[in-house]
C-alpha positions as CSV (number, residue, x, y, z in Angstrom):
1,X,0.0,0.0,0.0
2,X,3.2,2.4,1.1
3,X,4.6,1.5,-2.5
4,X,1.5,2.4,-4.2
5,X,1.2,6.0,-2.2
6,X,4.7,6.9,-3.1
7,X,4.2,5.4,-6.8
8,X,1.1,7.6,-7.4
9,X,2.8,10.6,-5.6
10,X,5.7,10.2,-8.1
11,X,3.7,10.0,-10.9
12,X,1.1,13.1,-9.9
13,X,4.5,15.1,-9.1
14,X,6.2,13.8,-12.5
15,X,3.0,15.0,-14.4
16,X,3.1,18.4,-12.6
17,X,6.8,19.3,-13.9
18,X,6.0,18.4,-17.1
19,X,3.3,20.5,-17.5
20,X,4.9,23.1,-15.9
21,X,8.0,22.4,-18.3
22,X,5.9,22.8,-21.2
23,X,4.4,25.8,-20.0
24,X,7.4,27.1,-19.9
25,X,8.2,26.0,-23.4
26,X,5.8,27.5,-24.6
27,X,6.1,30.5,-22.9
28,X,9.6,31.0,-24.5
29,X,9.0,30.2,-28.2
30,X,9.8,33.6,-29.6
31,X,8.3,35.6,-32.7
32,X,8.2,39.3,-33.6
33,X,6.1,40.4,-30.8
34,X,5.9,37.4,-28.6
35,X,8.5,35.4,-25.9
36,X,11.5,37.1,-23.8
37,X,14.5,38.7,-24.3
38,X,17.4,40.3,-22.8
39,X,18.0,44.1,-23.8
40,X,21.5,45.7,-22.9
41,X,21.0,49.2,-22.5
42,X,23.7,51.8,-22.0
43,X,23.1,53.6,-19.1
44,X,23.0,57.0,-20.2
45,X,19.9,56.0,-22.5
46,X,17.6,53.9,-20.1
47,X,14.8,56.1,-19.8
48,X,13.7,56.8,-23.7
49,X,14.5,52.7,-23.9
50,X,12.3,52.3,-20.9
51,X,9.5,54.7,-22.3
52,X,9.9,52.5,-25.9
53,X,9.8,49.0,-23.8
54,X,6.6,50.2,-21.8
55,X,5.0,50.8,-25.2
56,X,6.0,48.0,-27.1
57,X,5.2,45.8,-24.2
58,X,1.6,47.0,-24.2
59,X,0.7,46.6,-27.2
60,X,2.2,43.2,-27.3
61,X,1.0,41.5,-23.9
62,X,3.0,38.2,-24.9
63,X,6.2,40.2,-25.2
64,X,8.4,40.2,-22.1
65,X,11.5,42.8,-22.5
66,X,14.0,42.9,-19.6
67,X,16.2,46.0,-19.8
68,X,19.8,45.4,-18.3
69,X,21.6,48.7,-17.9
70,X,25.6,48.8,-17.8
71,X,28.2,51.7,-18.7
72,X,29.1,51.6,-22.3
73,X,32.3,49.0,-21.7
74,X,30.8,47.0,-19.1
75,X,27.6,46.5,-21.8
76,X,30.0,45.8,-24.8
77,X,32.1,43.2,-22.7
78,X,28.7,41.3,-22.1
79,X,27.5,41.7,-25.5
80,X,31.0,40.0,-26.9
81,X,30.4,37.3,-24.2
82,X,26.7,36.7,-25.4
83,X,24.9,37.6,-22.6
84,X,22.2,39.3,-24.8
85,X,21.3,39.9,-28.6
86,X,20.4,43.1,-28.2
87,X,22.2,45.9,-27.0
88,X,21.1,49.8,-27.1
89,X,24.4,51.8,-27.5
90,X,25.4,55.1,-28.4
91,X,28.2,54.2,-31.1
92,X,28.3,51.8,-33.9
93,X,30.1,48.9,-33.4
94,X,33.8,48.9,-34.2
95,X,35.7,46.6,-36.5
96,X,37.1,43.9,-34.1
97,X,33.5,43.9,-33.0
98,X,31.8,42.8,-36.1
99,X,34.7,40.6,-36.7
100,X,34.1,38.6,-33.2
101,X,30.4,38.1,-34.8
102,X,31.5,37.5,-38.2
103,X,33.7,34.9,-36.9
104,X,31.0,33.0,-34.7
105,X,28.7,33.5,-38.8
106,X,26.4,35.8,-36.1
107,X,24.7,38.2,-38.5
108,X,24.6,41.7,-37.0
109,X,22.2,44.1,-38.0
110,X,22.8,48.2,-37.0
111,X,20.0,50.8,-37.0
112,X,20.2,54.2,-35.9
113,X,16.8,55.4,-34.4
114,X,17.8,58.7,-32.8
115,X,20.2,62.0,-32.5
116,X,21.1,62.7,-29.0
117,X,22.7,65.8,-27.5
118,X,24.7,65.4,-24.2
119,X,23.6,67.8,-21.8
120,X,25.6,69.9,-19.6
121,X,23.6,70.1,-16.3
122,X,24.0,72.6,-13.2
123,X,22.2,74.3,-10.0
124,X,19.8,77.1,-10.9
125,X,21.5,79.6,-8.1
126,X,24.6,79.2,-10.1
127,X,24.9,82.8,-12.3
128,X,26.8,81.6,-15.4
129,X,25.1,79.1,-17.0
130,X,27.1,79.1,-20.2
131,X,30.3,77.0,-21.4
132,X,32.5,76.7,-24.2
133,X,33.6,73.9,-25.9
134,X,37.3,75.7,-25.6
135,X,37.1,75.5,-21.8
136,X,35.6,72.0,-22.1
137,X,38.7,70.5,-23.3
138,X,40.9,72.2,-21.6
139,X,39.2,70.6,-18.4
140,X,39.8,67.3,-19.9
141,X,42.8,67.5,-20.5
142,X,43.5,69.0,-16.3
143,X,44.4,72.6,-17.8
144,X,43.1,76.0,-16.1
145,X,39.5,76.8,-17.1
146,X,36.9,78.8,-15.6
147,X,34.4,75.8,-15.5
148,X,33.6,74.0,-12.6
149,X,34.6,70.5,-11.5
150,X,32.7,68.2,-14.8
151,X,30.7,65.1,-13.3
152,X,30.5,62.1,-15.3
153,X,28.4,59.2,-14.8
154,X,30.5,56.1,-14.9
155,X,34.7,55.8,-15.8
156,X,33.6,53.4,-18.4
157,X,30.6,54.9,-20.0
158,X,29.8,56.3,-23.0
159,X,29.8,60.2,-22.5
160,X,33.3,59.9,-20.9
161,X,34.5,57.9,-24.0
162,X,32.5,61.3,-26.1
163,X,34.4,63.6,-24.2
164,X,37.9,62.1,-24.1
165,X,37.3,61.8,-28.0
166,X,36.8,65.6,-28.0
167,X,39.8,66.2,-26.1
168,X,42.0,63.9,-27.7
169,X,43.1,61.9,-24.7
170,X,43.0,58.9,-23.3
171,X,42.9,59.0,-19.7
172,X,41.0,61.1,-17.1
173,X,43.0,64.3,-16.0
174,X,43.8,63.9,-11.9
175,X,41.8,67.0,-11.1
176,X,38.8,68.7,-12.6
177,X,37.0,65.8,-13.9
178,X,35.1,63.1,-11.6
179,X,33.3,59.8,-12.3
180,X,30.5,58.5,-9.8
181,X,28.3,55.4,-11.3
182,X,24.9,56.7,-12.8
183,X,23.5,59.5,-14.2
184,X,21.2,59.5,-11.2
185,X,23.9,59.9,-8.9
186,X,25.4,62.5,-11.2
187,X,21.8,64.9,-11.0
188,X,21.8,63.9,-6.7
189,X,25.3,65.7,-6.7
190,X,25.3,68.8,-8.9
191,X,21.7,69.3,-6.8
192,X,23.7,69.0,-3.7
193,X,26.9,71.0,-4.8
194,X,26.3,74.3,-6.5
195,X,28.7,75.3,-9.2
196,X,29.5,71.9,-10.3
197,X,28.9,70.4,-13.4
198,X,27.0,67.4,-14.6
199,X,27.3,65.4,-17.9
200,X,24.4,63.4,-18.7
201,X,21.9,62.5,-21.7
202,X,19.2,65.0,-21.9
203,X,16.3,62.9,-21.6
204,X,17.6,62.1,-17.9
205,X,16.2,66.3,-17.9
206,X,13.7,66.5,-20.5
207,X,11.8,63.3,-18.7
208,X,13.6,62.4,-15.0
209,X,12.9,59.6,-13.2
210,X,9.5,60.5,-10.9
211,X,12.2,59.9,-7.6
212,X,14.5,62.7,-9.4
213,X,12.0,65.1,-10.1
214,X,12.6,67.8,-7.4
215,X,16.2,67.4,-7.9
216,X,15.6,68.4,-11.7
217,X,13.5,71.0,-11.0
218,X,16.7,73.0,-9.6
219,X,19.0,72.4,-12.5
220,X,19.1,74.2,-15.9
221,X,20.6,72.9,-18.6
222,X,23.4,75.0,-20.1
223,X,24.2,76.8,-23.1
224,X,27.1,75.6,-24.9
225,X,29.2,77.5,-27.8
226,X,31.3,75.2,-30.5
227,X,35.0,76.2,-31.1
228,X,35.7,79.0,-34.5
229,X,34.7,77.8,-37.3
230,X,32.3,75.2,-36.6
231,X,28.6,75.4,-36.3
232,X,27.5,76.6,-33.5
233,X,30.2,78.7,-33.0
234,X,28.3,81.9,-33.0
235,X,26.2,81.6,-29.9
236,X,25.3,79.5,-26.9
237,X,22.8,76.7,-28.0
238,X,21.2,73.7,-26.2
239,X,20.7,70.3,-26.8
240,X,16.9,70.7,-28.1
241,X,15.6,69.2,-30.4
242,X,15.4,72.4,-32.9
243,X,19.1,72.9,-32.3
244,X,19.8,69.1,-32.6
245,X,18.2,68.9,-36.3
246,X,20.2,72.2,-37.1
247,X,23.5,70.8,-35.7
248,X,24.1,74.2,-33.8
249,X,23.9,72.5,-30.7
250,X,28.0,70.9,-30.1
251,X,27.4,67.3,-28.1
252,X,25.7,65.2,-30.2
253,X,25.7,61.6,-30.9
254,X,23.7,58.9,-32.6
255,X,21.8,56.2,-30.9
256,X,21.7,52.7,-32.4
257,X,20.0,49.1,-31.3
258,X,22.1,46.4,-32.2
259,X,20.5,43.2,-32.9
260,X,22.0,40.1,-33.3
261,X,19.9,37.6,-33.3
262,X,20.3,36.1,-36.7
263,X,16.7,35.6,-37.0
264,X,12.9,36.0,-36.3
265,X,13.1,36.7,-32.7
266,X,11.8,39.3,-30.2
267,X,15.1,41.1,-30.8
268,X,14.3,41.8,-33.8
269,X,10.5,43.0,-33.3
270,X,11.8,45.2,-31.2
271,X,14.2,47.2,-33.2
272,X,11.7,47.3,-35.8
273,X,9.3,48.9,-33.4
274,X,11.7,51.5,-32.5
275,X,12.9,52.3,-36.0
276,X,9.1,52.3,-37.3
277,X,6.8,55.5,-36.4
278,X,5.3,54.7,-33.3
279,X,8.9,53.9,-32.3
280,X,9.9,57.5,-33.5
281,X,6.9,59.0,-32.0
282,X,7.7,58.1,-28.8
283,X,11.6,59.1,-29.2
284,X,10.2,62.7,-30.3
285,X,8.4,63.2,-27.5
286,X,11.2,62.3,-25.4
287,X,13.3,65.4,-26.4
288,X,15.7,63.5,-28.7
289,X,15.8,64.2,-32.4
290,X,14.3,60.8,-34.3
291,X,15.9,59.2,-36.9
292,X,13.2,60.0,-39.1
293,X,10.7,62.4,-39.0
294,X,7.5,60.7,-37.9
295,X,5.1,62.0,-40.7
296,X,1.7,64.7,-39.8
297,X,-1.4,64.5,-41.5
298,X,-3.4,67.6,-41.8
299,X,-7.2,67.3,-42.8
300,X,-8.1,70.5,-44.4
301,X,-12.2,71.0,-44.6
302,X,-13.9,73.2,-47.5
303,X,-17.3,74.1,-47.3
């Protein structure tokens, strides 16, 4: 009788994992707008990916997107080491990187769905709200400027890479130039310490975080002037989005989503979501300059 218990007990709790098992199965088949997947996103972009995710993921109630945020080298180190097939990043991928995929025959596919300017961030009390991109690099490279200390959002992220590109060097100057470990942390400090200066993507400003809202509310983006001969060298300009689409405004950079899946996947639904025109919609009310121009229609009534 004890043999039959435990025999029927098996077999009821051998049943239950299966079913379970194929629930799970089934709940990880992927198409275009159905399944799981892992997004990388580079930090200084997580809240226009998060804004696209919430979108994408109501429409599509069977599509589960789960946004990992890392600094730009931290991401790329995870993308090489397939961790993900998707990564959100703020540069095209290099050379050596699309040989690592060509070498595994991984195809990888490279859209850019957005223009991005890099805002320059302060306290409202401060009375010079204005910079140049003349005194930028001469903080980067730890000569005398009449800008404040420059707070960056990560050692390894992507505007510290934009800004040692600008200056033409390759490590951080010893004083003058600080790295915390978000952009969050970045907007906490310049709120907290008057007359510094924080580096971070503008739609941390244009839409904060709800928790970062008050913080925000004291800073003002600044106006930044491009070196002789460049545009954008006649005035102080801002990273909006009529500035952005002029090129007047100095720190800008491209957005792309990387997708290597290889196939039809979720990956892939995704990027085409982004890159289509709800996708662009959404990134032109974020503050950032679309890829492409979502189009208007205008109904025009005779009588």
């Amino acid at each position: 009788m004890i043999r039959l218990v435990k025999y029927g007990s098996f077999l009821v709790v051998t049943l239950f994992a299966a079913l379970v098992s194929c629930q799970q199965n089934k709940t990880e088949v992927q198409t275009y707008t159905s399944g799981r997947e892992k997004i990388l996103v580079d930090e200084s972009l997580v809240p226009i990916i998060e804004d696209q995710a919430y979108v994408f993921e109501s429409a599509y109630p069977d599509a589960r997107l789960q946004l990992i945020a890392k600094s730009e080298n931290e991401l790329i180190n995870s993308f090489l080491d397939d961790s993900a097939q998707v990564a959100i990043l703020s540069r095209d991928l290099s050379a050596a990187e699309r040989k690592h995929f060509d070498s595994k025959n991984i195809k990888t596919r490279v859209n850019r769905f957005a223009i991005d300017g890099i805002a320059l961030i302060t306290h409202n009390s401060v009375e010079d709200s204005t910079a140049t991109i003349d005194d930028i690099i001469k903080v980067m490279r730890g000569e005398t400027s009449s800008l404040g200390n420059l707070i960056f959002d990560n050692a390894n992220s992507s505007t510290v890479r934009y800004f040692k590109n600008l200056a033409a060097v390759k490590v951080l100057p010893a004083k003058g130039v600080y790295a915390l470990k978000t952009n969050s942390e970045v907007i906490k400090y310049v709120f907290d310490n008057p007359g510094t200066i924080g580096v971070v993507g503008v739609n941390w400003i244009v839409q904060p975080p709800v928790d970062l809202e008050d913080e925000v509310g004291s800073l003002i983006i600044m106006g930044v002037k491009n070196v002789a001969g460049k545009p954008g060298s006649d005035a102080f300009y801002k990273p909006f989005q009529n500035d952005i689409a002029l090129e007047l405004y100095p720190l800008l950079r491209s957005l792309y989503i990387v997708n290597c899946e290889g196939g039809p996947g979720l990956g892939t639904g995704f990027a085409s979501f982004i890159a289509g025109e709800r996708g662009q919609r959404i990134v032109l009310k974020s503050g950032l300059l679309p890829d492409s121009i979502p189009s208007r229609e205008i109904n025009i009534i005779t009588k």
